[in-house]
C-alpha positions as CSV (number, residue, x, y, z in Angstrom):
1,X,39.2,102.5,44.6
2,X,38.6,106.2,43.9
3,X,41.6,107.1,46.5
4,X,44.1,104.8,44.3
5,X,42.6,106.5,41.4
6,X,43.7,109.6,42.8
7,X,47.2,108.6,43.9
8,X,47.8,107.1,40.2
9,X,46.3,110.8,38.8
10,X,48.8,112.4,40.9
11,X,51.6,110.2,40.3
12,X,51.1,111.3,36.8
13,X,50.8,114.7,36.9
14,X,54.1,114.4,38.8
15,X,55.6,112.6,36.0
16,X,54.5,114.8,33.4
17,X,56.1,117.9,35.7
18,X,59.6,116.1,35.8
19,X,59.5,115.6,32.4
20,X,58.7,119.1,31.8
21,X,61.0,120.8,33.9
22,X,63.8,118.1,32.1
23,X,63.3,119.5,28.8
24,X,63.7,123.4,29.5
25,X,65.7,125.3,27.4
26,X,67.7,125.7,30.9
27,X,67.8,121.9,31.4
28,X,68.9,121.0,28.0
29,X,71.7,123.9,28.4
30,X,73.1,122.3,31.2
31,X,72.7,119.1,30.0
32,X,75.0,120.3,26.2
33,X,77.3,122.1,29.7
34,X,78.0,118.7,30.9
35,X,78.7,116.9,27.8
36,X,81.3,119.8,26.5
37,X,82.9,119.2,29.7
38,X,83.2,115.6,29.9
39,X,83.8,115.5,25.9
40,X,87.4,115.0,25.0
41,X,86.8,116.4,21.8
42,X,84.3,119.6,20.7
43,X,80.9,118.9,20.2
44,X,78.4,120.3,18.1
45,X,77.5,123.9,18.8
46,X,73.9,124.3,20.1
47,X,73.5,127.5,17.6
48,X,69.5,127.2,18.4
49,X,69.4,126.2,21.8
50,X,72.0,129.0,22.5
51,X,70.0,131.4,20.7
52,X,66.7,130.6,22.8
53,X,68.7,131.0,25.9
54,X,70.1,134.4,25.0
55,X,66.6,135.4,24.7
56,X,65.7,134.3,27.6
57,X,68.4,136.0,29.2
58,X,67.5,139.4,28.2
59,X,63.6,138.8,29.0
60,X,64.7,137.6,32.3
61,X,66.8,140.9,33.1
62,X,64.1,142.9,31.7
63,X,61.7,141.3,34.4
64,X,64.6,142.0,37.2
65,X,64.6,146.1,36.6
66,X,61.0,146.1,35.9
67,X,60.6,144.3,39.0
68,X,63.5,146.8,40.8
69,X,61.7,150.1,39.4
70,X,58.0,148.9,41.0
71,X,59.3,148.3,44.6
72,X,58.5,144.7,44.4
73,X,58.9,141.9,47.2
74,X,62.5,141.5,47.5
75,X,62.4,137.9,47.8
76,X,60.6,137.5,44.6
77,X,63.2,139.9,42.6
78,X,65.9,137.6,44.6
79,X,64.5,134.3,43.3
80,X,64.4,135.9,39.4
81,X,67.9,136.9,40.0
82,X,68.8,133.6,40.9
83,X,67.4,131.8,37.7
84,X,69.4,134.8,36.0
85,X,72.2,134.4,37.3
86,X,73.0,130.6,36.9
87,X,71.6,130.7,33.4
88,X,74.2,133.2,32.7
89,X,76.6,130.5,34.7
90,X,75.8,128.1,32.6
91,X,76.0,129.9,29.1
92,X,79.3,131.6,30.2
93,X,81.0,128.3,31.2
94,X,79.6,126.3,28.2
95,X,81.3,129.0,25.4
96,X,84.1,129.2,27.4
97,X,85.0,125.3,27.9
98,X,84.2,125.6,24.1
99,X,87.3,128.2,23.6
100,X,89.3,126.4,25.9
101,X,89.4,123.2,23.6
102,X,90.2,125.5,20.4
103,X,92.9,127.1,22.0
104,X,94.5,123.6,22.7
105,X,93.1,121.6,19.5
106,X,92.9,124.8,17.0
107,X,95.2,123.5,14.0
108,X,93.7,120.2,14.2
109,X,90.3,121.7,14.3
110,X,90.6,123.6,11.4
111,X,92.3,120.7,8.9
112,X,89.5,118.4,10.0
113,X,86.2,118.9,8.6
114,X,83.9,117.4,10.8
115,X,85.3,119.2,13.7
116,X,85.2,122.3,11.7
117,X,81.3,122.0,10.9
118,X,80.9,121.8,14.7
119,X,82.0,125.3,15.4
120,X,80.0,128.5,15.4
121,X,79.9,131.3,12.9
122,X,82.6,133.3,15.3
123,X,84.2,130.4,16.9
124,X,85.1,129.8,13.1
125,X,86.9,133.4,13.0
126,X,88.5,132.4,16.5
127,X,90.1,129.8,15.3
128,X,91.0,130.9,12.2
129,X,92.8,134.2,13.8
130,X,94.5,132.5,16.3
131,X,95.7,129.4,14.0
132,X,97.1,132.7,11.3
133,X,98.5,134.8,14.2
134,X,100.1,131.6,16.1
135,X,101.7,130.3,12.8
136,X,103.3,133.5,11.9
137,X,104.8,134.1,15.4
138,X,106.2,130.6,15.4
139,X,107.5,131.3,11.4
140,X,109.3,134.6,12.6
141,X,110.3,133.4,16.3
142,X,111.4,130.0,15.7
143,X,110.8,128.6,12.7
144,X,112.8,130.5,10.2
145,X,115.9,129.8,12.2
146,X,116.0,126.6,12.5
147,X,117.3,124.2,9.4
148,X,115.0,124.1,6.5
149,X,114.2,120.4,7.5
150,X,112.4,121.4,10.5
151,X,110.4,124.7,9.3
152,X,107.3,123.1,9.5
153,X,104.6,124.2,12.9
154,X,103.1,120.8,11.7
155,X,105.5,118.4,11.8
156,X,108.9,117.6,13.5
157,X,111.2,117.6,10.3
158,X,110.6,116.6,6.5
159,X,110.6,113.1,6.8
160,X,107.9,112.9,9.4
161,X,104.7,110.9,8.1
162,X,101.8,112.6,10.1
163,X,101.6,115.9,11.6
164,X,102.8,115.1,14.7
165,X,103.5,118.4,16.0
166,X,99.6,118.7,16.2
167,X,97.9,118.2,19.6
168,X,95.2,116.1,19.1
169,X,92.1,114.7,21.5
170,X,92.7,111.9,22.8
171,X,89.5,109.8,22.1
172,X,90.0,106.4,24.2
173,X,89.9,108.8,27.5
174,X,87.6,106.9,29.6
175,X,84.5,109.4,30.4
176,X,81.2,108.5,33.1
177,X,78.3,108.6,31.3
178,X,74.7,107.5,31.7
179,X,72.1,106.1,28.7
180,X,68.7,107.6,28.2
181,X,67.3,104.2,26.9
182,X,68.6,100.7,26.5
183,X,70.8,100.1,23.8
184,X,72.7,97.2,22.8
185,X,75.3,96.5,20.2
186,X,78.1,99.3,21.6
187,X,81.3,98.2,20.1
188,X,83.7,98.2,23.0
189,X,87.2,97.5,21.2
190,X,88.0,98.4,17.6
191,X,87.5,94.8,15.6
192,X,84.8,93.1,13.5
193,X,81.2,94.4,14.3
194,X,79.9,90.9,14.2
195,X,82.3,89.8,17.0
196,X,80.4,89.6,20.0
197,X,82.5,89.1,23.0
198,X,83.4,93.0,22.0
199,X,79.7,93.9,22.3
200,X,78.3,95.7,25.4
201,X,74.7,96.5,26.3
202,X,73.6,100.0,28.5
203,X,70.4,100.3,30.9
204,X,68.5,103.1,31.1
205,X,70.1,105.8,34.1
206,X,72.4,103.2,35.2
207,X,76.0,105.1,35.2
208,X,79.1,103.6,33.1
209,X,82.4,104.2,33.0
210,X,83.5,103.4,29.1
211,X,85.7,104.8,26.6
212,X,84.6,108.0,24.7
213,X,85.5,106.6,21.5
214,X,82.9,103.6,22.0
215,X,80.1,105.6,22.6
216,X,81.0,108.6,20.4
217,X,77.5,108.5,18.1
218,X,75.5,107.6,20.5
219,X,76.4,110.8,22.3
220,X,76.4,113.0,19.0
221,X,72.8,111.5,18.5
222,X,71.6,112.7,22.1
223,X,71.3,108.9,23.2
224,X,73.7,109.6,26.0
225,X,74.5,111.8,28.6
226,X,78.3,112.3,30.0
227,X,78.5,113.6,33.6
């Protein structure tokens, strides 16, 4: 009796330590890493959890050349340097898939608030330079000498009803993905919510292979992971 109450007390524990590790400020930056990845769209900036990790990255290089000037074990400096340097892989790679998707989306971006909101204080001035300083090359390269009709960067001539000179994501892209809980009532197909031959239901850490545009809140809300 006493040695099953031991094994369940350790199975605990060991719970309690995967659930730990799972939540680091590490964990959770390569969790927002894997979902701006898999994303066709931009997500939300993590403005806090970015600003955590930045502070972790500094303490963490402080502990390296403190560590260096003492003569420490060099396998202990090694294994800090490590941690360093694939939190600095991750950060690095999440802002830059970040840019990447301004560069190609920028002028849709900035005419659509939601997207907008999702940016950072300087990706904000990113896009807002490169959308000014793109326009005005095409306006003085291009634009000004073709026929008045088709002077817009927007929009193929005049009588065009949409800007479809805009890139756009394309939000039916099909993405892998994998739910934290089980939820039910995911809208496969656009139609009436009360249909329910369009309804789907997730299991928790089972992976699915749906369209991005079904499960769009439910990863805005943190209810599910892409991979």
């Amino acid at each position: 009796m006493g040695s099953r109450s031991a094994e369940g007390e350790q199975s605990s524990l060991a719970d309690d330590y995967d659930a730990l590790i799972s939540t680091t400020d590490v964990e959770l930056l390569k969790r927002a890493w894997r979902n701006e990845k898999a994303a066709p769209e931009i997500l939300r900036f993590e403005s806090d959890l970015i600003n955590r990790v930045k502070g972790q990255i500094e303490l963490m290089e402080e502990t390296v050349e403190e560590k260096l000037s003492v003569g420490s074990d060099p396998l202990s400096v090694s294994l800090y340097q490590m941690d360093l340097d694939r939190t600095l892989f991750l950060l690095r790679s999440y802002l830059r898939i970040r840019i990447l998707k301004i560069e190609k989306y920028m002028f849709h971006i900035r005419k659509t608030q939601e997207l907008w909101n999702r940016l950072s204080r300087d990706e904000k001035l990113f896009t807002e330079r490169c959308t000014d300083d793109l326009k005005e090359h095409l306006e003085s390269s291009v634009l000004s000498k073709l026929p008045e009709n088709y002077q817009s960067y927007e929009r193929q001539s005049v009588i065009s009803e949409e800007d479809d000179m805009v890139p756009e994501p394309r939000l039916d892209t099909f993405v892998l993905c994998r739910s934290k809980e089980y939820l039910t009532g995911i809208q496969l197909e656009d139609g009436p919510v009360d249909d329910r031959s369009k309804l789907f239901e997730m299991e928790p850490d089972v992976l699915y292979f749906i369209c991005y545009k079904s499960i769009k809140p439910l990863v805005e809300s943190g209810k599910i992971d892409l991979l």
